[in-house]
MIKOLLUM-461305 format. One record per residue (C-alpha): residue number from 1; y, x, z. Coordinates in nm, 2 decimals, decimal comma. Layout:
BEGIN
+-----+--------+--------+--------+
:   n :     py :     px :     pz :
+-----+--------+--------+--------+
: NUM :      Y :      X :      Z :
...
+-----+--------+--------+--------+
END
This chain:
BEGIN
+-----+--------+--------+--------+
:   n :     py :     px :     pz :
+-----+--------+--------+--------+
:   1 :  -0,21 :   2,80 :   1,63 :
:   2 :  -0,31 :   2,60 :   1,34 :
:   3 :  -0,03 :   2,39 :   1,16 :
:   4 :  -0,10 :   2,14 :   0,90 :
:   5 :   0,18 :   1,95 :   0,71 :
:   6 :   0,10 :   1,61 :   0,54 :
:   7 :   0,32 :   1,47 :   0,25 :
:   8 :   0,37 :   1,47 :  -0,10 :
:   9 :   0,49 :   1,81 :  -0,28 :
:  10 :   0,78 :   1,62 :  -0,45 :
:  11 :   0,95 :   1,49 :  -0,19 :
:  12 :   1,25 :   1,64 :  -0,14 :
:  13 :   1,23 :   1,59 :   0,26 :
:  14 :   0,88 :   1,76 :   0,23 :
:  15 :   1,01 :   2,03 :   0,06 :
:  16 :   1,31 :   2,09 :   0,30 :
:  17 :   1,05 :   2,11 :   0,60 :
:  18 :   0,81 :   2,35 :   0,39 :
:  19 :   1,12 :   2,57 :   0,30 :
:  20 :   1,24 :   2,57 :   0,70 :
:  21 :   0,87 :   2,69 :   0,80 :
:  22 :   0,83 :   2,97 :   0,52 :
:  23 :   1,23 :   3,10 :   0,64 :
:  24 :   1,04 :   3,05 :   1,04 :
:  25 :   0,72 :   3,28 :   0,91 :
:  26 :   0,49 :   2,98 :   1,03 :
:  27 :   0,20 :   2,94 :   0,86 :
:  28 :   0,03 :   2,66 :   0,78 :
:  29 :  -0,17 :   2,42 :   0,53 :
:  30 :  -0,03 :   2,13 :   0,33 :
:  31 :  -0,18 :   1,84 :   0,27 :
:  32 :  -0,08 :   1,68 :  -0,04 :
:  33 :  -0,21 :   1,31 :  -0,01 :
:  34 :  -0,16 :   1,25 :  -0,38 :
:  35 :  -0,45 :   1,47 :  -0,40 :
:  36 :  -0,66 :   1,44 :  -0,14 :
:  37 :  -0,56 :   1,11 :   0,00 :
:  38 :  -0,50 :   1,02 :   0,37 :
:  39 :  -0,74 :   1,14 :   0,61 :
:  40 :  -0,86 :   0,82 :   0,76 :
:  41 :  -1,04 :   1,02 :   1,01 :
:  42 :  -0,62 :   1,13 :   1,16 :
:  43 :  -0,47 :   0,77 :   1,14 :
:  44 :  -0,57 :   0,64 :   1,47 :
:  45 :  -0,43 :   0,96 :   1,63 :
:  46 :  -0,15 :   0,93 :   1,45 :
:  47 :  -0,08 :   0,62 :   1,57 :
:  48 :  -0,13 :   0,69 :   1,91 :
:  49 :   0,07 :   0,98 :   1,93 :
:  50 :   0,37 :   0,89 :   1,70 :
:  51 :   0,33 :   0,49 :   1,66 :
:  52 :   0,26 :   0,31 :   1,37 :
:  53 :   0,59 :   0,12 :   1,31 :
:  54 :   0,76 :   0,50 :   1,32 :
:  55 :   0,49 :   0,60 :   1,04 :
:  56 :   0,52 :   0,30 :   0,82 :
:  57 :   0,87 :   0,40 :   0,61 :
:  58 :   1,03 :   0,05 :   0,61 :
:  59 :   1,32 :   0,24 :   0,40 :
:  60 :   1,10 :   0,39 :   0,10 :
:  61 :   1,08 :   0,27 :  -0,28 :
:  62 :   0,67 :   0,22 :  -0,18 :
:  63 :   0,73 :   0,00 :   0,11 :
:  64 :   1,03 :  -0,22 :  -0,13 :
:  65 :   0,78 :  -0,26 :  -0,45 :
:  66 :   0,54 :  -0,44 :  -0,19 :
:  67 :   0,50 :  -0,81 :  -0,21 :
:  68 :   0,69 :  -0,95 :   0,07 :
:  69 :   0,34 :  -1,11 :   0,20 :
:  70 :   0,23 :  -0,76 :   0,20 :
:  71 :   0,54 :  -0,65 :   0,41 :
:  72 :   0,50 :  -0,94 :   0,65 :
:  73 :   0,12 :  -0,90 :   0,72 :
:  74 :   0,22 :  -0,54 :   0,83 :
:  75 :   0,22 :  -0,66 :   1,20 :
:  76 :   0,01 :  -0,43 :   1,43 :
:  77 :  -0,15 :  -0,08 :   1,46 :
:  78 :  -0,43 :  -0,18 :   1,21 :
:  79 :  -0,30 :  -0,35 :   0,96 :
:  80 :  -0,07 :  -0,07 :   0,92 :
:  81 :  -0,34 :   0,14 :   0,88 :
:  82 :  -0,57 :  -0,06 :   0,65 :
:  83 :  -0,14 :  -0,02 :   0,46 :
:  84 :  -0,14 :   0,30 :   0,47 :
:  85 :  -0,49 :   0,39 :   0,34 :
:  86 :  -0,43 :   0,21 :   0,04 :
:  87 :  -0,05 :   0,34 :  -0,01 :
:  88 :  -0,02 :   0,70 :   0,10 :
:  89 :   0,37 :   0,69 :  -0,03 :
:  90 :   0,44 :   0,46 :   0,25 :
:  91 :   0,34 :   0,71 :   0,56 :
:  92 :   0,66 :   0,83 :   0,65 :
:  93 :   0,65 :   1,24 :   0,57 :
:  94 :   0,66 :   1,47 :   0,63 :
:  95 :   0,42 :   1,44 :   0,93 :
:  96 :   0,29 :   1,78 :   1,13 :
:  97 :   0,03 :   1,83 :   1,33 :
:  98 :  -0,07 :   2,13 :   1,54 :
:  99 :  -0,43 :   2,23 :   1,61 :
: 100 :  -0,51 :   1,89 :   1,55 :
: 101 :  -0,20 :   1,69 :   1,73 :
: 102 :   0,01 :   1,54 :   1,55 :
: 103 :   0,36 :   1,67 :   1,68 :
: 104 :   0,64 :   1,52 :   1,47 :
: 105 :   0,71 :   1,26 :   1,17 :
: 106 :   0,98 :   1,32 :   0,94 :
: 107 :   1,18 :   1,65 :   0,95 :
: 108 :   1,43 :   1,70 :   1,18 :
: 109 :   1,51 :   2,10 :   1,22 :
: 110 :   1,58 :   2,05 :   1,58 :
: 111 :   1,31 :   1,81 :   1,66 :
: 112 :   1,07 :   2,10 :   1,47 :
: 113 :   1,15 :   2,35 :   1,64 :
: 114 :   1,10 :   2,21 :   2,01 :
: 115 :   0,82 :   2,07 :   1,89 :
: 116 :   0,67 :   2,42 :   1,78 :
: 117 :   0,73 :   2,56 :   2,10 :
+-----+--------+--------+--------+
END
């Protein structure tokens, strides 16, 4: 089983689910998009699997500092996409995927560990 956890290393919610998989023995890889951006080639499965309106963080500091045209033309799978490419901080994180499938979005330490199952 390959695990893969996408975020940002200084968010505090990232940090949490990190912390809860080192105490579970669970390995697995971060992604850090500040560094190596979102992986275009994952969005659409993202999306399928999770929704984009779950993904796009309506409540984050990114998402607020938009232009409100930019807010409003966030209508449908792809232009939340073509958002999200261009503002990482406004994927809603952290998001894990196993062997590929993306499981969960934001951490919830119940929702985790059914989802690792």
């Amino acid at each position: 089983m390959s695990l893969t956890v996408y975020g940002i290393p200084n968010c505090s919610t990232v940090k949490k689910a990190r912390a809860w998989l080192d105490a579970q023995g669970l390995a697995y890889e971060f992604h850090d998009y500040k560094k190596q951006g979102v992986p275009a080639d994952r969005l659409p499965a993202w999306v399928q699997a999770l929704g984009w309106d779950k993904l796009v963080n309506r409540q984050g500091t990114t998402w607020r500092k938009l232009a409100p045209a930019v807010q409003a033309g966030v209508v449908d799978a792809d232009s939340a996409q073509a958002l999200m490419l261009s503002h990482a901080s406004v994927i809603k994180r952290p998001l894990l995927e196993r062997d590929g499938v993306p499981l969960a979005i934001g951490f919830d330490e119940a929702a985790w560990s059914a989802a690792l199952r």
